[in-house]
C-alpha positions, 0 to 999 in steps of 0.5 A: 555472549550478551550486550553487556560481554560486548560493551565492556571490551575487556581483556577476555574478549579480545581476538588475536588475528593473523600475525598476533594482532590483537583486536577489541570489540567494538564498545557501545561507548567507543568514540566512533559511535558517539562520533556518529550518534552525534552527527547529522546523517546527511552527506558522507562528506561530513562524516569523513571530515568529522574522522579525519578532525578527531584523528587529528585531534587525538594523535598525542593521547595514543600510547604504543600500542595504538589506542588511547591513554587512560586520560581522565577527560577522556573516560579512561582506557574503556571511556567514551573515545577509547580507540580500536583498530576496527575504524579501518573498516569504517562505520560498518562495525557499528551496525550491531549497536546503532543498527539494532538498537535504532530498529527496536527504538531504544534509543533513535525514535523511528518513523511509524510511517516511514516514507520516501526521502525521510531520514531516521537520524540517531540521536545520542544521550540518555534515553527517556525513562520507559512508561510502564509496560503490562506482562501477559496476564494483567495486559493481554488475558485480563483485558480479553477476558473482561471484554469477553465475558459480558451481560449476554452470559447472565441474562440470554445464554440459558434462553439460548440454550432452552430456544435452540436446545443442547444440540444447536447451542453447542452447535452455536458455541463452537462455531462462534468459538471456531472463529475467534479462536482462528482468528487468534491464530492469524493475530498470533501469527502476525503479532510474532513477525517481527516488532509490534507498535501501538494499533493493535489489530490495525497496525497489522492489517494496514502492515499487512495489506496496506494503509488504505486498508488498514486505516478504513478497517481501523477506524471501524473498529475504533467506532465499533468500540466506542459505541460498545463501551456505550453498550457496556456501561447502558446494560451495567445501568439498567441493571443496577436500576432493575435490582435497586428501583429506588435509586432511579432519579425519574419514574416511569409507570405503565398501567398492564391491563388483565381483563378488568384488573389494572396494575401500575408498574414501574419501569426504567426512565430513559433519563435515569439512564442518561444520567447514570449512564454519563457518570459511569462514563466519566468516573471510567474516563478517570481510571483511563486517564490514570494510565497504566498503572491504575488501570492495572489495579481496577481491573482486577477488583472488576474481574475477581467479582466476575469470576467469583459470581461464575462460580456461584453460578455452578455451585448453585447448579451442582446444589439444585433440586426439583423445584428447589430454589424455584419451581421449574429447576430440576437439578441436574437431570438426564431427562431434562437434558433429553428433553432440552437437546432438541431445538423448540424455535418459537415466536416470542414478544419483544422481550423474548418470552414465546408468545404464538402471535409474537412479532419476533420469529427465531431461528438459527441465523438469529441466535448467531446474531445474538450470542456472537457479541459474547465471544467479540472482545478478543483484540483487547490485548493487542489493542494496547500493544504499544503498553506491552512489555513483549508483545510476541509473547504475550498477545498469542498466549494472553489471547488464545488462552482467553479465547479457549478459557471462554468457549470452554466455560461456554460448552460447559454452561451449555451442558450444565443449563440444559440439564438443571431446568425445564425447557419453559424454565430456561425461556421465562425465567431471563436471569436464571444465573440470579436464580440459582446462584448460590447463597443468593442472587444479588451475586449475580447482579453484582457479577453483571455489574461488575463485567459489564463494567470492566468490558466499557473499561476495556473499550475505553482503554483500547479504543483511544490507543487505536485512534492514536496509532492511526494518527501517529502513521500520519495517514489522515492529516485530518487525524493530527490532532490525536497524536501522541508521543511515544509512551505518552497517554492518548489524552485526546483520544480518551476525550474524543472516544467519550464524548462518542460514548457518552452521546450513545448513552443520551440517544439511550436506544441503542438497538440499530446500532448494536448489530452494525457494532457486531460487523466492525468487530466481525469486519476486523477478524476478517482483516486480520485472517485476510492479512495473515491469509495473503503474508501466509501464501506469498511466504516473502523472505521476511515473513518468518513469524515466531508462532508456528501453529499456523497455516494459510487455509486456517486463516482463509477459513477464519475470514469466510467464517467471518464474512458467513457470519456477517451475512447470518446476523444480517445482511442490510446492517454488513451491507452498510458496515461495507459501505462505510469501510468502503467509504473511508477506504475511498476517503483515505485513497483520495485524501490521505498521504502515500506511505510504503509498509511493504504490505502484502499486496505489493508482495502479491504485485511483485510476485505476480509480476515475477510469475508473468515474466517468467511465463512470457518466456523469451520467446517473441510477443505474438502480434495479437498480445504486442503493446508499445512500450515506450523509451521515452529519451527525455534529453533534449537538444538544447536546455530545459527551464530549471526544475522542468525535468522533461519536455511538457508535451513528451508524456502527451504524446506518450499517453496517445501512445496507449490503448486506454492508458494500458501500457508503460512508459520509460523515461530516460535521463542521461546525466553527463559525469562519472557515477560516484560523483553524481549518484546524488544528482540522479537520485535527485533527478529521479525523484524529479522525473518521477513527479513529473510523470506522476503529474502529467497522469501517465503510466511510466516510471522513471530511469536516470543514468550516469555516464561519460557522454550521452552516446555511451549513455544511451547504448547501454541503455537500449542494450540493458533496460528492461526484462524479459519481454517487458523491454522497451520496443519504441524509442521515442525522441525529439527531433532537433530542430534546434542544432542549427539555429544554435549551432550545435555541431556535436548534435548531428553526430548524437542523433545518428549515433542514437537511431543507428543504436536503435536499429542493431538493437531492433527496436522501433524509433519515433521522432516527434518533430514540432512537438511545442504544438503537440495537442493535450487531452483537452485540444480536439483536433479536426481534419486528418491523420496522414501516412505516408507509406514508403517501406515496410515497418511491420505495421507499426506507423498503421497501428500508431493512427489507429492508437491516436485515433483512440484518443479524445484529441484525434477521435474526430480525425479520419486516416488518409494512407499516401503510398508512394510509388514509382512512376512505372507501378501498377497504381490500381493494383497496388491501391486495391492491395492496400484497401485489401490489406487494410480491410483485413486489419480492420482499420478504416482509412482512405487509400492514395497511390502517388507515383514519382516520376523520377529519382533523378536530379532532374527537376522540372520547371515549375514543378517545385515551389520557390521555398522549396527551391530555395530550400535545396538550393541551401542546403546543397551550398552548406553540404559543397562546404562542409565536404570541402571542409573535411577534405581540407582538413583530411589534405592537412593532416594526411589522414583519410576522410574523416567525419565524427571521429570516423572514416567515411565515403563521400560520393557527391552524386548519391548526396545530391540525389538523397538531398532531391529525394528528400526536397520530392517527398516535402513537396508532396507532404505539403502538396496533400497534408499541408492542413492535416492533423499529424502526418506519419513519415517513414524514416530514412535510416542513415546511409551507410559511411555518410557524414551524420551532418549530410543525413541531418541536412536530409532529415532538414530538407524533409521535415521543412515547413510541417507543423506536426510530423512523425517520423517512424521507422519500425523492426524486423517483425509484424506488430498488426496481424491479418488472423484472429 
């Protein structure tokens, strides 16, 4: 059943469902869907708005049935607002039209680079008429065939041959021929996993290992072809000047001294070929710019020639005698292929005739070097993958096919040239083709014109529509000015890649350039066997390409032949083609704009990640591997500016948190509400938070979480986040210095709530209190990290100083370690325990054993400071009246004591004694770390059945008058260890 069965909605197609109903397909002119391809796709709620109006509206055309009249204005019985009793379900239905039909850019132009928070809307209407598209032969094997097939056939391929011989020439052929024809196989491969835009091989490395990647490769590749159509026309010129001297505008002549003989002789002037050479390259730019269509009828008239001249080639070949056309050609003979089997490496002058005191010396590493641009040329159909009618089709059949064509004729020549001359014939005679080409030689010039021509023709197309691509994904904003609509002719592009054409025609000398040429198209054939390499071994459920002769290790074979190749031509000119790609990859990191493709490293990512997981196992982290991970609560007690998602300094002080920034950081969000209504708003809030983190230059993602309340909020969070091991193991929270100053009295009981989760949960809890004077990377601080060791934490409040002292803010700071005691401990020993302890942690700090005299409520005089007194003297007043509150309210109602929605137990004398505790362990926090740096307290869990307004009133009275504490309270294991 096709498209067009389904949008008719006839009578044939309908099904009848249970109870007789019968029901109609959905038709692409339906009134839903112009409905919805006529609206904005922001909020739902106007999509159900824009329902309900026209349901309203159209009620009086309905006739018994439940569908529309045959109302001219309305289209008739099949028009465009016909109605059907799927819109029961929705817009859900529509997704076979709208979807599919947006995806393949039919009708809706998509993204090229898609991005976070940008909308792809469907539009409705007639689409643009569609430029015209190339089939196989004219747009994929031509092309690769006239970039294939160049001067170094005609002029070095029988001198390859007679240096190397039979052996190593084949040897040579077929390892070149190996490359491109796996490298065919990865581009297949890649080419048919889906829809391909413009970019050719550049479209599928950035798909494939992501945009930083794909964009530096681009655009060596793009230069790599600019600077060969340069190649091209310059070997097209000189040899139109070589075979018709008298065309030459300048003429140069050099006198050749043979003992005491002088004769003058004429040679191409650097300017003929300047000026020859622009012309070729705007008459060129013409056809380009003619587009499609007249590119698609010059080709042709280049290749016929070409192939033409090929076969006069052999003809000539097959029709040879002894020394017949020329003296040294034996026609095809056994004993000249016996004696050309071998290699005869020699040293040559510069234009390659052997020479014993030449300055050249070859080998095989240099012939690879030389022949290797002849197999080069095949992306030049993928190049205009955007001109293509089914690029799944056409570029791995137009591409092998070129590719094996090619190397077949290749391995032929070779056999055929080894055995129709001498091997001296082969090395003097540069244009052996011309000489035994048949019926005369001009063919052969012709033949070199013409293919030369055709392979600049070939880089003058694909070049521009690379450029374009690479602009269009919006990567480089510097790369704006090259783009295209979709369909349209790359005009600036063409301009741009002439004028770096024709400026490598003016400097003339092109022989530096050539082989860093040769490493951009090498540097591309590994990109593309690395993309389908890694997309081929990750195996992700979207890769299900149409071409099935692949395998992962043809494509890891393609790339080292690549890089192997690369090193053998010449390992100076990779070395530079390396830095520049790297160069511009670093560039692009730097400059260019994020975008998500789904490539294949954030595959390889998120299988790795999935792969450790797993192997973590649930078992518990050893102490040696433990890393804090953690839950940064970034509500705050009060309200935060607009915009300002977190509190500045809570990042701070998660980085200091971290050993040279390795670790993770959650931030949490709880937005109050019910979730269907405010799913918008965290998104909105995520996104936000996600920025922040993003600014602030810490490690962390970002979690928003809707829920009734805050407490609800946060227990499903301390139960739920994370994976595995890789769950947050620290909670980490502000104090609330605020509630009461603001009087906040819902405050008290959140917080207790929060650290009473934190503890049946098991994890560790941090409150940072005065974190307004937080210090930044760029705030060194001086004096002291102080510990005020009560209770056994596993190490953690140990390993959080040293964790500090890591960073750039405390690396000045020294560790103090105060162990409070009671009065009847041995201090000495337990002083020397905790150097012990300590020495074996390899921590340096310096020990101090306080003991208490007392627990009781029984203060000295003059043993407390004034504030301090009066500090408890407050506090015990506005605990007496918050007990005397709830009693009377408990009296009132006959209820029993009841505190926070809770029943609760007050003993007066144990509060009394925790508010004297607290006031005790202020006064010696002052006594000994009034000037220190940061001061580490360990936290008092709340007492069991006490009010949660007694325990902030505690939590008051010890935090009174210290700049900058920690309170940290760990869980029931070891984060430190003694063993190696």
């Amino acid at each position: 059943m096709d498209n067009g069965d389904l949008e008719g909605g006839g009578g044939d197609l309908a099904f009848h469902g249970k109870g007789g109903r019968k029901y109609s397909p959905v038709g692409a002119h339906d009134r839903a869907v112009l409905e919805m391809s006529s609206m904005d796709p922001g909020s739902s709620s106007n999509s159900k708005s824009c329902v309900r109006k026209n349901n309203a509206g159209t009620v009086g055309n309905l006739d018994s049935d439940g569908r529309e009249g045959s109302n001219p204005e309305n289209g008739g019985a099949n028009g465009p607002y016909q109605e059907h009793k799927l819109e029961l379900f929705g817009f859900d239905s529509l997704v076979s039209i709208l979807g599919l039909k947006s995806m393949t850019g039919e009708q809706a132009p998509a993204l090229s680079s898609p991005r976070d928070g940008e909308d792809v809307s469907i539009t409705s209407g007639q689409p643009k008429p569609s430029a015209v598209k190339m089939g196989t032969m004219m747009g994929v094997f031509v092309p690769c065939l006239q970039s294939i097939l160049g001067i170094i056939y005609y002029i070095r391929f029988s001198w390859i041959v007679g240096m190397g011989g039979i052996g190593d020439a084949l040897l040579l052929v077929s390892l070149c021929g190996l490359c491109t024809f796996l490298t065919g196989i990865s581009l297949s491969a890649i080419a048919t996993n889906g829809a391909m835009k413009g970019g050719g091989p550049y479209y599928l490395i950035g798909r494939a290992l992501g945009p930083e990647v794909g964009v530096s490769i681009g655009l060596c590749f793009f230069l790599g072809n600019a600077v060969a159509g340069a190649l091209y026309v310059l070997g097209a010129v000189e040899t139109f000047l070589k075979a018709l001297p008298s065309a030459g505008i300048f003429t140069e002549t050099t006198t050749k001294v043979n003992g005491t003989v002088s004769e003058p002789i004429q040679s191409i002037s650097t300017h003929d070929l300047q000026i020859y050479g622009i012309v070729v390259t705007i008459i060129l730019c013409f056809i380009v710019f003619g587009g499609v269509k007249m590119i698609n009828r010059v080709a042709p008239a280049f290749l016929i020639p070409v192939l033409f001249s090929i076969f006069c080639i052999f003809i000539g070949i097959f029709l040879a005698k002894k020394d017949d056309p020329a003296p040294g050609v034996t026609g095809l003979s056994l004993e000249s292929f016996k004696d050309n089997w071998s290699s005869d490496y020699k040293n040559t002058n510069s234009a390659g005739i052997p020479d014993a005191e030449g300055n050249v010396h070859w080998n095989f590493h240099a012939l690879v070097g030389l022949f290797f641009p002849a197999v080069t040329g095949i992306m030049a159909g993928s190049n205009r993958s955007a001109s293509l009618e089914d690029t799944q089709r056409s570029i791995p059949i137009g591409t092998l096919a070129a590719t094996l064509t090619t190397t077949v004729l290749y391995l032929v020549s070779v056999l055929l040239f080894g055995a129709v001359a001498t091997r001296d014939k082969l090395l003097t005679d540069r244009l052996l083709t011309a000489t035994i080409a048949w019926p005369f030689p001009a063919i052969i010039h012709i033949g070199i014109i013409l293919s030369t021509l055709g392979a600049a023709l070939q880089s003058l197309t694909g070049a521009p529509r690379l450029l374009a691509a690479i602009s269009n994904d919006d990567i480089l904003p510097v790369l704006n000015y090259f783009k295209v609509a979709e369909g349209s002719e790359p005009y600036m592009a063409t301009l741009f890649t002439a004028f770096i054409c024709m400026g490598c025609v003016i400097i003339g000398n092109l022989d530096l350039i050539t082989p860093t040429v040769t490493m951009f198209f090498l540097l591309c054939y590994s990109g593309v066997n690395l993309s389908c390499f890694l997309l081929d071994l990750l195996d992700a459920p979207s890769w299900r390409p149409r071409w099935k002769f692949h395998h992962w290790s043809f494509s890891l074979l393609g790339a080292s032949l690549c890089i192997v190749i690369m090193f053998l031509i010449s390992w100076s000119f990779t070395v530079v083609s390396l830095a520049l790609a790297s160069l511009i990859y670093y560039y692009v990191s730097i400059k260019g704009k994020a975008g998500d493709w789904g490539d294949g490293f954030k595959s390889a990512y998120f299988q790795l990640a999935l792969r450790s997981l797993r192997s973590l196992g649930a078992n518990q982290v050893h102490p040696k591997n433990w890393y804090p991970i953690p839950l940064i609560f970034c509500r705050p007690w009060g309200k935060l500016p607009e915009n300002v998602p977190c509190h500045p300094k809570l990042a701070d002080f998660a980085n200091c948190m971290k050993k040279k920034g390795r670790g993770m950081s959650i931030f949490i969000n709880i937005l109050d509400g019910d979730y269907h209504e405010r799913a918008e708003d965290a998104k909105a809030a995520c996104k936000q938070l996600d920025t922040y983190i993003n600014y602030k230059n810490c490690e962390g993602v970002a979690e928003i979480v809707v829920a009734p309340n805050m407490s609800e909020g946060f227990r499903g969070v301390v139960q739920t986040m994370g994976l595995g091991n890789l769950k947050p193991n620290i909670v980490v929270m502000r104090y609330p210095e605020i509630w009461r100053r603001e009087n906040l009295k819902e405050i008290p009981g959140r917080f207790v709530g929060i650290i009473n989760d934190c503890i049946v949960a098991n994890k560790a809890v941090v409150i940072v209190k005065g974190l307004d004077e937080w210090p930044n990377e760029y705030q060194r601080q001086y004096g002291t990290i102080d510990l005020y060791w009560i209770v056994r934490d596993g190490g953690l409040m140990l390993l959080l100083s040293q964790l500090l002292l890591t960073k750039e803010s405390f690396e000045s700071c020294k560790i103090q370690v105060f162990c409070i005691a009671e009065e009847d401990t041995d201090a000495e020993g337990l002083k020397a325990d905790v150097k012990k302890f300590l020495y074996d942690l390899r921590m340096q700090a310096e020990v101090f054993v306080i003991a208490i005299k007392s627990w009781d409520v029984q203060p000295e005089n003059g043993s407390q400071p004034d504030e301090s007194k009066e500090a408890f003297t407050a506090a015990q007043q506005r605990v007496a009246d918050y007990l005397a509150e709830i009693k009377e309210t408990a009296k009132k109602e006959g209820t029993p004591l009841m505190a926070d929605g809770k029943p609760v137990i007050v003993n007066e004398q144990q509060v009394e004694k925790f508010l004297y505790t607290t006031l005790k362990l202020n006064s010696t926090i002052l006594r000994y770390s009034r000037m220190a740096a940061v001061v580490l307290v360990s936290l008092p869990p709340p007492p069991v059945s006490h009010p949660a307004y007694c325990y902030m009133e505690y939590m008051d009275l010890l935090v009174d008058n210290l700049p900058r504490l920690l309170m940290v309270r760990g869980y029931r294991r070891d984060v430190v260890t003694l063993f190696t």
